[in-house]
Steps between C-alpha positions, in 0.01 A plus 500: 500500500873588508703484155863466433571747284498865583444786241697772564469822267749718432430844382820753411294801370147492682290792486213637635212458279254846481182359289244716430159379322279702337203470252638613215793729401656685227810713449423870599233416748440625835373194670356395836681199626258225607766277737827533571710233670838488620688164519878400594539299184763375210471211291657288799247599797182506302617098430528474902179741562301235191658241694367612814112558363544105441578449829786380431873632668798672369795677612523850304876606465669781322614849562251783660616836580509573811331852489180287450557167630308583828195597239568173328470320849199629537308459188597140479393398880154307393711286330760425753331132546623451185784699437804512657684824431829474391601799325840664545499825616717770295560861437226693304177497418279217299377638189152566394312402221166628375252257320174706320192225433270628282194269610274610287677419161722194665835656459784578690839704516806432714734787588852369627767676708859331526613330825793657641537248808797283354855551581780258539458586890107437506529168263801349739291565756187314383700212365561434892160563587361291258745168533392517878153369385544283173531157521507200237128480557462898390349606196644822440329737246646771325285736413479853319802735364809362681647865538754694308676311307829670639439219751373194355846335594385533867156421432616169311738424807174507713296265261783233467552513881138395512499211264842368659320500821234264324225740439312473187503825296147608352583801247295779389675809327597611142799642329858452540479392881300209373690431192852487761246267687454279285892449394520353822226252524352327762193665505215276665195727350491810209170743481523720219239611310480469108689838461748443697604161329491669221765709634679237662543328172550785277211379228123559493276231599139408389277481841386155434560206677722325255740810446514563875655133562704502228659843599473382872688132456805700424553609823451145693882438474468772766184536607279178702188701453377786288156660539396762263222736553289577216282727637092465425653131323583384830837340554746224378695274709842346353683202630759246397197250561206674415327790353136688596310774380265612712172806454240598701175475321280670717338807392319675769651765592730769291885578580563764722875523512793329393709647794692167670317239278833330464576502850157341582607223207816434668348482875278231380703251332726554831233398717410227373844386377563533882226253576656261257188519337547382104620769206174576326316560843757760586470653156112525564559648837742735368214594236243548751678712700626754248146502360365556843739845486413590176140500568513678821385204714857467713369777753099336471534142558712254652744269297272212586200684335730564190571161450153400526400787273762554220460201210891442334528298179836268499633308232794312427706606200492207246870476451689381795786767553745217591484438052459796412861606336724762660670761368761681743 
């Protein structure tokens, strides 16, 4: 089945990932390492590499360094069916990240280098790369740290050419990139999670349903779509039409790690928004698959297992958003 709109993912500080699980750690400790894995990653590609477990296709675009863009090649190639490499090759090296799961007591900690990749040289350069393949049937997503903010100008220069070329812009980062965003509008889709619209807005927010679409509405002057990530309370979806809050209630198996949860969340509702399959089924999807990665099950069984497998709760919010007042 061919669709008409293409997901492109754009990625301006990927990483590679370094995880290493363990059965239990503690500061001080001189511990065995039980796996170890390696992956070209960054908010951005792990949406194309979730997209890709779903079988379904993406072009992943971005900057790579070039001292390990032949590694990069490499690592991705069982996924070239659904894949398309786009990345723009610059001077440097990709950073590294280490992630330390502690399996035994379900916890995790993320250690993050800085991205040195972006320069007004390497961002002009991907703005031409990138225009050559977005279309007015692209859904462009923005994903991760947009870079220093020295060069957020450029950065924004490369997200407006993309929406002026028709492309709908699917956002996920935090701080003042965002905020600058958002002054601009026209964003087709926002992921944050609870914290970070908490940050957006400047005010804490109750994690309930009700205070997440009554924070959330305020954005829809700007925003088409907002959908939050709660975490273990599943996810809320936010639209000028409708609103859904949606949990997995299935209780079989115990979280693993948290790593790229929100990535799986946001691959989901893509691929079934792609389908022009309705809201709330692309809000389940999007909960099945980041469950899928929390419990470990993304590397075990297949997507159409998953579906099969993971039970999701969804249920409209009684208050239609379209009367719900606004405050800007």
């Amino acid at each position: 089945m061919k669709y008409k709109e293409s997901i492109i993912t754009v990625g301006l500080s990927p990483c590679w990932d370094h995880l290493c699980l363990m059965d239990g750690v503690d500061w001080q400790e001189h511990k065995l390492i039980d796996q170890q894995i390696t992956l070209p990653a960054g908010k951005a590609l792990n949406v194309s590499r979730a997209l890709a477990w779903m079988k379904t296709p993406s072009t992943a675009a971005g900057l790579w360094g070039k001292d390990d863009y032949p590694q990069m090649i490499r690592d991705l190639a069982e996924l070239k069916r659904f894949i398309k490499i786009r990345f723009t090759k610059v001077e440097g090296s990709t950073r590294r990240n280490i992630n330390i799961i502690d399996t035994r007591n379900q916890r995790d900690m993320h250690l993050r280098s800085t991205s040195d990749l972006s320069s007004e040289k390497s961002l002009k350069k991907l703005r031409t790369d990138l225009l050559k393949c977005v279309n007015k049937n692209s859904i462009c997503v923005f994903a991760g740290s947009l870079g220093n903010s020295r060069y957020l100008p450029e950065v924004l220069n490369i997200i407006k050419s993309c929406r002026d070329k028709g492309a709908m812009l699917a956002i996920d980062t935090s701080g003042s990139a965002l905020r600058t965003l958002l002054k601009e509008g026209g964003i087709w889709l926002l992921k944050p999670n609870v914290q970070e619209l908490q940050e957006l807005l400047g005010e804490p927010i109750k994690d309930t349903s009700q205070s997440l679409v009554q924070a959330g509405i305020r954005l829809l002057d700007r925003v088409d779509n907002i959908l939050i990530s709660r975490g273990e309370n599943g996810a809320l979806l936010i639209t000028n039409d409708c609103c859904y809050q949606a949990q997995c209630i299935d209780t079989s198996h115990k979280p693993i790690s948290t790593v790229g949860c929100g990535d799986f969340l946001l691959a989901g509702f893509l691929m079934d928004y792609r389908r022009k399959v309705d809201m709330p089924q692309a809000l389940k999807s999007g909960i099945q698959a980041a469950t899928a990665r929390t419990w470990g099950l993304v590397d075990k069984k297949s997507w159409t297992k998953v579906q099969k497998k993971i039970k999701v709760s969804i249920e409209k919010i009684d208050n239609p958003v379209k009367n719900l007042p606004k405050t800007h």
